[in-house]
N, C-alpha and C positions, 0 to 999 in steps of 0.2 A: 504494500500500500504506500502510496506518496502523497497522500491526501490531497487526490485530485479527483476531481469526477467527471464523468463521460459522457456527458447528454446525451450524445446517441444509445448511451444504453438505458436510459429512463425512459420507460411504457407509460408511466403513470406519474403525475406532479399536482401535490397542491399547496396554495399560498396561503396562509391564513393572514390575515392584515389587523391592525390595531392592535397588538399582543402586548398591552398595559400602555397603550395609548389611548386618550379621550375618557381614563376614566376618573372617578370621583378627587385620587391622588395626580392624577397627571392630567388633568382637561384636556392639556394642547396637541394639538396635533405634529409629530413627527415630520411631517413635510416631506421626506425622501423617501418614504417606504413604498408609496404607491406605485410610483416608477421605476423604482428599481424592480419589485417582484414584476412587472409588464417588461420591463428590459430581460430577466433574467427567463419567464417564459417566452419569451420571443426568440433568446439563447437557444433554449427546449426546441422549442419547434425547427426552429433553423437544421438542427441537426438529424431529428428525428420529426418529421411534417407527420408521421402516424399515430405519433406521443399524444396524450391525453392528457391534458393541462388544465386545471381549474384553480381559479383566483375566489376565495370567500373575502370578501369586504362587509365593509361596514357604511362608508360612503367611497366613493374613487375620486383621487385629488392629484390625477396627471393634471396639474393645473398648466395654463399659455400652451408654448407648443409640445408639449408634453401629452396634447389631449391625441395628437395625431401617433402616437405609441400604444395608446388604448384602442384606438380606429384600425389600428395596423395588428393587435393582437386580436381584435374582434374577425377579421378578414381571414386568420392564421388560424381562427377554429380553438383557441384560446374560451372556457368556459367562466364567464362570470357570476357567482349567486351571492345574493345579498343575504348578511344573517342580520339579527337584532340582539343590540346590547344585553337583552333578557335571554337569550336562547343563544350563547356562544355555541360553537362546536366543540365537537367530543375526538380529542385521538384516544384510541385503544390498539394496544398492541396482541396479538393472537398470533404467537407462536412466532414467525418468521414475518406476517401479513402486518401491513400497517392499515387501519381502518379510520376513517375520516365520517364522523354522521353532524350532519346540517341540518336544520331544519329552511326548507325553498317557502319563503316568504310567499313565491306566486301561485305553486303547485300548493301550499299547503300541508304538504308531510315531509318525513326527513330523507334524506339523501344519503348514502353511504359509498362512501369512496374508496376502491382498494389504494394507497397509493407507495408508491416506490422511493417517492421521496418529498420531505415535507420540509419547507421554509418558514418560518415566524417571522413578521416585521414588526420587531421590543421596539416599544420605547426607546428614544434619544432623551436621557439622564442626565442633567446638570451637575454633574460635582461639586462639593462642597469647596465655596471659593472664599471663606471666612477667613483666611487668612489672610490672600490677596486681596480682600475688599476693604481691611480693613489697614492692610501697609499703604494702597494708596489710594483711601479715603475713595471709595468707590458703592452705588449700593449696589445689592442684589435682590431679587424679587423673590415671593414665595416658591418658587419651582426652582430657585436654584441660579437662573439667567443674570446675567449683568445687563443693567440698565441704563440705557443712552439719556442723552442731558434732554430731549425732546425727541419726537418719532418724526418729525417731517420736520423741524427747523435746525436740530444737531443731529442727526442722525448714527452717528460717528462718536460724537463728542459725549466727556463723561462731565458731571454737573463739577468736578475737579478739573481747573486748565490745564493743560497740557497733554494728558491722559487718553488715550481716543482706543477705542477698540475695532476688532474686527474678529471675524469665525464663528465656530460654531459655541461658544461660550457664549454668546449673546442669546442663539436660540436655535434650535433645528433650520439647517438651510442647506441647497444642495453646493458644489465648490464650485460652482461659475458667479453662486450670488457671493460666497466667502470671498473669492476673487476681487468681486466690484467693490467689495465692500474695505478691503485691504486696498485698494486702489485711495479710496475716498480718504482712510484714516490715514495715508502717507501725504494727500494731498493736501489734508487739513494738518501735518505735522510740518507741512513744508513750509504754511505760513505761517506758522511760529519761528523756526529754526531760520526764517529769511529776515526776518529783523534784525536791525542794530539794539532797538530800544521798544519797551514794553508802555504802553499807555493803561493805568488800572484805574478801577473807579472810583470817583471820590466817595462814594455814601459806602465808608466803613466803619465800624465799631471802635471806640478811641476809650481808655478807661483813668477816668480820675483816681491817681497814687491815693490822694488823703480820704478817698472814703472806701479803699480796696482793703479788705481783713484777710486776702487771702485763702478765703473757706474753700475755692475750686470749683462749686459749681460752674463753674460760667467755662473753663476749660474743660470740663468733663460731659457737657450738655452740648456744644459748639459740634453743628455737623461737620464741619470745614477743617479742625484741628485747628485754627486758627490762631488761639490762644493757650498760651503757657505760663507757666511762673518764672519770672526774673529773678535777679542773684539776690533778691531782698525776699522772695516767695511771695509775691507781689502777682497780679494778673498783668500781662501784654499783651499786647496785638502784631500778629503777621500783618501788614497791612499787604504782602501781597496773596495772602492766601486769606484773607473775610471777605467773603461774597454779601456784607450789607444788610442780612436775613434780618440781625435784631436779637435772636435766642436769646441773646447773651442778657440783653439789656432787660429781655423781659424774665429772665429767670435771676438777676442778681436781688439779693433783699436788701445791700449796701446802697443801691443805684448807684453805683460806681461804673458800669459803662453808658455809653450812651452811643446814639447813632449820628454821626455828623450828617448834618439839615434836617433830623428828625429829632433833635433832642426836645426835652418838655419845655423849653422856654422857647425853638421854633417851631413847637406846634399850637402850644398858646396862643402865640402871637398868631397864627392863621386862623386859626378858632374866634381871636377878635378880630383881626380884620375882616369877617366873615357875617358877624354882625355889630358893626360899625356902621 
């Protein structure tokens, strides 16, 4: 054995799709699994056109031109049967025979399949990225994904400057979108890396020495890391790393920081010029 296999000697194939995708623990969809099992029966067929191939889905998401792979396994004699989340299928092994029973949504009874060889398309699993999310101040979502700074206006960009992602640690994607997307984050690193000088914004967090005690809230509550204690144990500000949020100012009980052009005596003052 060389752990290879011979399509032209598979009589018999089927694909079971969604295998701990779409459910309670994982909602999202996988995104590469459809077309691969329609690429990999089409493999089937190619070599053995008498091979008996069925795909069990749940929905079919050859999404764009991917749908003309589904059109092309449909034409190849490729069997497609829809199961329901309630009524997965059953494999059972008997002896040497692989059996596959489905229940056909259209026909209404179950279906049984001898088959010679059987594919699962698992879930694509986020690993546990708590370590790196947390060296560069990055988040992650419940499923495990790293989260872009916006979906259509940073796409690339992490809510931290400089920091840009790309692959499949953001989310299930096939490697021509991993591609474009590694395209984007070099091109968004390239206009950082092409300045001489950084322009940051002025509305950042600034913290008065005489009424700071020290106590650490305000660096330990800060999404940003922005703030630390000085050589007096004292709070500071990065001013190039406060993104202007505020946390700070609204969790200090000294009110020892404050937000420059938002502090309480510039908001007063709008609050009465407002009714003036």
């Amino acid at each position: 054995m060389n752990n290879t296999l011979d399509p032209a000697g598979v009589n018999s194939a089927v694909f079971i799709q969604c295998v701990g995708s779409r459910e309670p623990d994982r909602p999202y969809c996988s995104k590469v699994c459809c077309t691969h099992s329609v690429e990999t029966a089409l493999h089937i067929k190619k070599h053995n056109p008498s091979s008996q191939v069925v795909i069990l889905y749940r929905d079919m998401r050859t999404f764009g031109e991917r749908e003309l792979l589904y059109k092309q396994a449909r034409e190849q004699g490729v069997i497609f049967v829809r199961y329901d989340v309630d009524q997965k299928p059953r494999v059972e092994v008997e002896g040497d025979a692989i059996k596959v029973t489905v229940k056909d949504h259209v026909l209404g009874f179950d279906l049984t399949i001898d088959a010679d060889l059987i594919g699962l398309a698992t879930a694509i699993v986020g690993h546990d990225h708590t370590d790196l999310s947390q060296m560069f101040k990055i988040p992650i979502d419940h499923d495990r994904w790293f989260l872009e700074a916006h979906q259509k206006l940073r796409p690339v960009d992490f809510a931290t400057d400089g920091v840009f992602m790309a692959g499949l640690a953001h989310y299930p994607k096939p490697i021509e979108e991993a591609i474009a997307q590694a395209q984007a984050a070099v091109s968004r690193a390239v206009t950082v890396l092409s300045r001489q000088s950084m322009t940051l914004s002025g509305t950042i967090a600034v913290v008065e020495p005489t009424r700071c005690v020290g106590c650490g809230v305000c660096w330990t509550i800060c999404p940003y890391k922005a703030i630390d204690r000085n050589d007096k144990g004292l709070a500071q500000v990065n001013e190039a790393l406060c993104k202007g949020c505020g946390t700070c100012v609204a969790s200090c009980r000294s009110g020892a920081p404050d937000l420059k052009g938002f502090t309480s005596q510039d908001v007063m003052a709008q609050v009465t010029a407002m009714y003036s």
